[in-house]
N, C-alpha and C positions, 0 to 999 in steps of 0.2 A: 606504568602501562603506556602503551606506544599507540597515540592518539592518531586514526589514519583520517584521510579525505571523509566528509560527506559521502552516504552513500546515495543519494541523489539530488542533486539540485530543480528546483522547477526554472525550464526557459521559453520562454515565448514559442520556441518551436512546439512545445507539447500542447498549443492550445487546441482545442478543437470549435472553436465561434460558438459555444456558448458560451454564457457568461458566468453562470451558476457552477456550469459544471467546471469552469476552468480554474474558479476559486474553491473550488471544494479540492480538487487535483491540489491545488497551490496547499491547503490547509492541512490535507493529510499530509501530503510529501515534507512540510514541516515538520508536523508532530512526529512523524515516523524518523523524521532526522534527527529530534530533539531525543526523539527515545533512544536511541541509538548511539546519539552520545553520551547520554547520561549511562548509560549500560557500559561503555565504552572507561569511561573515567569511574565507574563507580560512586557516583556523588550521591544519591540520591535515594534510597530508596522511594519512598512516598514522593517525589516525583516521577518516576518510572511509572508507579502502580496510577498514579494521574495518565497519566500519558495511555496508556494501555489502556484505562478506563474508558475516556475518551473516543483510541479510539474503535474501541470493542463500539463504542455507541454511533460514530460516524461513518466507521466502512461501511456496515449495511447500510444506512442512509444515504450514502452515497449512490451504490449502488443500485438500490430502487427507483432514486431521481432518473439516475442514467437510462435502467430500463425503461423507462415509462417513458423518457424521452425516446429513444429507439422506437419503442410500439407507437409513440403519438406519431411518428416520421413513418412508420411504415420500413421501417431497418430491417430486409428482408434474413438477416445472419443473427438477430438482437438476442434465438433462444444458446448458438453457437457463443455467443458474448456473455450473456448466462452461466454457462457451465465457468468460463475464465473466473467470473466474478464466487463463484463458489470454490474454486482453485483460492484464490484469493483468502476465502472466508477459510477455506480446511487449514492453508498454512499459517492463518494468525490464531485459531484456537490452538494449535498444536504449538505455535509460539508459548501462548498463555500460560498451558499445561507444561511447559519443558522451563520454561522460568518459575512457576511455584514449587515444579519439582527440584530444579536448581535452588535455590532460596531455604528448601523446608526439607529436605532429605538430608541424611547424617553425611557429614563429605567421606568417601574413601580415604585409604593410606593414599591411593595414587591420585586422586582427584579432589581438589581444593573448589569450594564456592565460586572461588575468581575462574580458575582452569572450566568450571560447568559455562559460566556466565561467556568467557571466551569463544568455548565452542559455537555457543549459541549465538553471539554477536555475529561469527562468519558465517551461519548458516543466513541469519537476515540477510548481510552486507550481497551474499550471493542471490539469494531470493528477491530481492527487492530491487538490485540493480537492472535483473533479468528481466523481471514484471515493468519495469520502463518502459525496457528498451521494448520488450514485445507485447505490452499491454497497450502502454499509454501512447508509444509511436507506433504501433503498427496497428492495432486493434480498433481503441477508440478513433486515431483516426484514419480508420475504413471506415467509420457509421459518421464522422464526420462529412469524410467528401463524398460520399454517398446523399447526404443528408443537403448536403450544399449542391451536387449535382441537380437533385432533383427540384431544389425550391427553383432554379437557374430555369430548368426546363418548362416548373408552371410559368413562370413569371413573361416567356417568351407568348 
C-alpha cells in the first residue's frame, strides 16, 4: 500500500496565543496523524482503536476549553464556532461507526477489508485537511485576532 504525505502537519502559523489551546491543536493534529497512518499501513489494530479512543475523549475536551475561552473573551461569533465544532464531532462519530463497520461486516465479492479501510482513509485525508485549512486558519483565528484586538484596546 502507497504510504502518502501527512495529512496535516502543526506550524507555528496555526497558533492562536494561547497556550493551552495551541498544545491541544498540536496533540490532536498528532494523534489524528498517527491514526492515519497506522490506517494507512495497516499495522495495527489496537493501536488505531487507542488512537480513536483518545481521541473520541479529547476532541470534546478540546472543544469545551475553546468555548469557554470564547465566552470568557466575549467572542461575539463563539455560538457560529459551536456549530463548526459539532461539524467536527458529527464527522468523527461517523468516522468511528464506518471503521467498526469496515472491521466487523462480512467483506463483499467486490469489496475487501483493505478496499473499506482505503475509502475511508481518503474521506479523512479530505476532511481533515479542509478542517485546517478553514477551521484552524480561518476560524480559530478570527476568535484569536478578535481576542487580541480587544485586550490591545483595554490595555490602551
Amino acid at each position: 500500500m502507497e504510504i502518502k504525505e501527512d495529512i496535516v502537519k502543526w506550524t507555528p502559523k496555526m497558533s492562536v496565543g494561547e497556550k493551552n489551546i495551541d498544545n491541544q491543536h498540536k496533540r490532536l493534529i498528532n494523534e489524528l496523524t498517527e491514526l492515519h497512518s497506522n490506517l494507512q499501513q495497516q499495522s495495527s489494530l489496537s493501536k488505531s482503536r487507542e488512537l480513536i479512543h483518545f481521541l473520541d475523549k479529547h476532541i470534546p475536551e478540546h472543544f469545551t476549553y475553546e468555548e469557554a475561552y470564547m465566552e470568557k473573551n466575549k467572542y461575539p461569533k463563539s455560538k457560529e464556532h459551536h456549530y463548526l465544532h459539532e461539524g467536527f464531532i458529527n464527522f468523527f462519530e461517523k468516522f468511528k461507526m464506518d471503521f467498526n463497520i469496515s472491521l466487523y461486516s462480512k467483506p463483499g465479492i467486490k469489496e475487501s477489508i483493505s478496499v473499506k479501510l482505503d475509502k475511508l482513509i481518503k474521506e479523512c485525508e479530505k476532511f481533515l485537511n479542509e478542517w485546517a485549512k478553514r477551521h484552524i486558519m480561518t476560524a480559530d483565528k478570527a476568535y484569536a485576532d478578535y481576542i487580541r484586538k480587544n485586550e490591545k484596546s483595554k490595555s490602551k
